[in-house]
N, C-alpha and C positions, 0 to 999 in steps of 0.2 A: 497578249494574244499569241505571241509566237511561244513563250513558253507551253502555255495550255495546248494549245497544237501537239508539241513534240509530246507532252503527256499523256494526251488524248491518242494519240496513234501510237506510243507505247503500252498501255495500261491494255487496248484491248487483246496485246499479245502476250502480256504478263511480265514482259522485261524488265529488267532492272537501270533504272537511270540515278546517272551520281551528277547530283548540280554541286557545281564549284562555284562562291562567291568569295570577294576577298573583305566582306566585314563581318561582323555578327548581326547587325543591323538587318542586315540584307538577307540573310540567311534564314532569321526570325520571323522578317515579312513573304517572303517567301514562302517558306514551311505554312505561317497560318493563312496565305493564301488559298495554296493545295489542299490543307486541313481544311477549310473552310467548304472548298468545291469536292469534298469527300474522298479526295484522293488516302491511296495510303502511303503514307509518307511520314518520316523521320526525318532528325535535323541533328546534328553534330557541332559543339563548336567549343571552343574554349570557358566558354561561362557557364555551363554543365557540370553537374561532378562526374565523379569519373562514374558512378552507376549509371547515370543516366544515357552518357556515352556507350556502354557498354551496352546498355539495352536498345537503346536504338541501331548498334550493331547487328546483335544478335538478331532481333525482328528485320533487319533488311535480311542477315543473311540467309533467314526460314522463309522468307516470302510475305511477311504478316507484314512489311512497308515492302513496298517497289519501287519506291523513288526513295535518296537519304540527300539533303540536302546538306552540305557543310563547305567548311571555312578549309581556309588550309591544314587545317590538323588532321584531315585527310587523307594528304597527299606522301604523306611516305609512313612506313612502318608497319602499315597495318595489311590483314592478307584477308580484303574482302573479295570473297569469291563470284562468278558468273556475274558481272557488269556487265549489260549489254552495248550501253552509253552513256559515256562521258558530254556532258554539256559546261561549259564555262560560260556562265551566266554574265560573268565578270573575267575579264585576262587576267592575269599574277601580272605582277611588273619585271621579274625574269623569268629568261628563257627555259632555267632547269626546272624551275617551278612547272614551266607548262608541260614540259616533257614529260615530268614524274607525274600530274595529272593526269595527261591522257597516257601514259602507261598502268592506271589503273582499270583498264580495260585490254581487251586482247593479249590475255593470259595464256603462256603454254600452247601456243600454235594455233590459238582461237582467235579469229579475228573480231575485232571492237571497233568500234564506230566511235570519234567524238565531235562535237561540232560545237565552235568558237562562238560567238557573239562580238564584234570589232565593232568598237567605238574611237572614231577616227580623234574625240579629242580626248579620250583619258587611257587609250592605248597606244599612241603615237611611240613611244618611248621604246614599245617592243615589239613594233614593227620590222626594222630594220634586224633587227635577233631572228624575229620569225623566220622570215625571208632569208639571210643565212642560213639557220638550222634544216628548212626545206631543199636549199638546193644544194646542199651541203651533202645531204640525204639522197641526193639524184633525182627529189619530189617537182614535181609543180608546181607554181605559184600562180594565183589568183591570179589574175589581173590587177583587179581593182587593191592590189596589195601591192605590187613591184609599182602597178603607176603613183601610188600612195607615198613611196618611199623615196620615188625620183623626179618628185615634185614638189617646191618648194612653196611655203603656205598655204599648202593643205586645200590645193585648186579642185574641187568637186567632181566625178565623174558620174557615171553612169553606174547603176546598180549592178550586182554582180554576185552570182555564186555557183561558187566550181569544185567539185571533188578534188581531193586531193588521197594519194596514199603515203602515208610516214610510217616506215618500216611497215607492220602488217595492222597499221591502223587506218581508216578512212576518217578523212577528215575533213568535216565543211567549216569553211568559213564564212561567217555571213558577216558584211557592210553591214552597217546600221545606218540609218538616212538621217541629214542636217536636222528633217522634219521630224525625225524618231524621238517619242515621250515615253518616260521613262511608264506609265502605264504600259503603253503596248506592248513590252517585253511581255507583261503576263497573259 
């Protein structure tokens, strides 16, 4: 449900959004989810050849997909243009990883939007990274992220989601709830 959301209110502006997950698995289900609900969407990932990657490049960057769904082979090397939003569907498990994701937006003095998805038990690891890199940055932190980090066994708060700016990027991060199934991402 929250994915479809963030699609749904992209699609009727025409924007471009890059979902980051970190398997192919995830990527695949994904993709033929959005395919299924008629979006138009491409998918990137290592078990592709290299034409296939290439075209669903291509069609992101003419507008014929506006969402590309992909794996980390995304994340550095390549120069896709106008991103609107970055979503990590999934965290990396480092920090540079995350950086060089959401620097796939907010190109050349254009500012980009990306927003996290935190899953308090399979992103605990780079928590603590995050929360450096933010205030390292002179950024903000959540709440629900610094009490996250300064609490030991993972003691439950209250839900939470707060802007943040990282360099000229806006960034939400959103808690995911004990009660969160992995359906309702879509």
């Amino acid at each position: 449900m929250k994915l479809e959301k963030i699609v749904q209110d992209l699609e009727a502006t025409e924007k471009k959004l890059l979902v980051f997950c970190n398997t192919i698995e995830k990527t695949v289900e994904i993709f033929n989810f959005l395919h299924q609900s008629e979006y138009k969407d491409s998918g990137i990932h290592s078990d592709l050849t290299q034409d296939e990657r290439t075209q669903a490049l291509k069609d992101f960057d003419a507008g014929r997909s506006t969402i590309l769904i992909a794996t980390s082979v995304a994340t550095r090397g390549l120069n896709i243009r106008g991103i609107d939003l970055v979503l990590n569907y999934d965290l990396p498990k480092d920090i540079n990883e995350y950086i060089q994701r959401i620097g796939r937006t907010g190109r050349v003095g254009v500012v980009g939007e990306s927003i996290s998805f935190f899953d308090e038990d399979t992103d605990e690891d780079l928590a603590k990274d995050l929360v450096d890199a933010l205030t390292s940055g002179n950024q903000s932190v959540p709440t629900f992220l610094s009490e996250f980090c300064s609490v030991a066994d993972g003691e439950e708060f209250g839900s939470s989601e707060e802007a943040l700016h990282f360099g000229m990027k806006k960034l939400k991060v959103k808690r995911c709830f004990e009660d969160f199934e992995e359906e309702d991402a879509f």
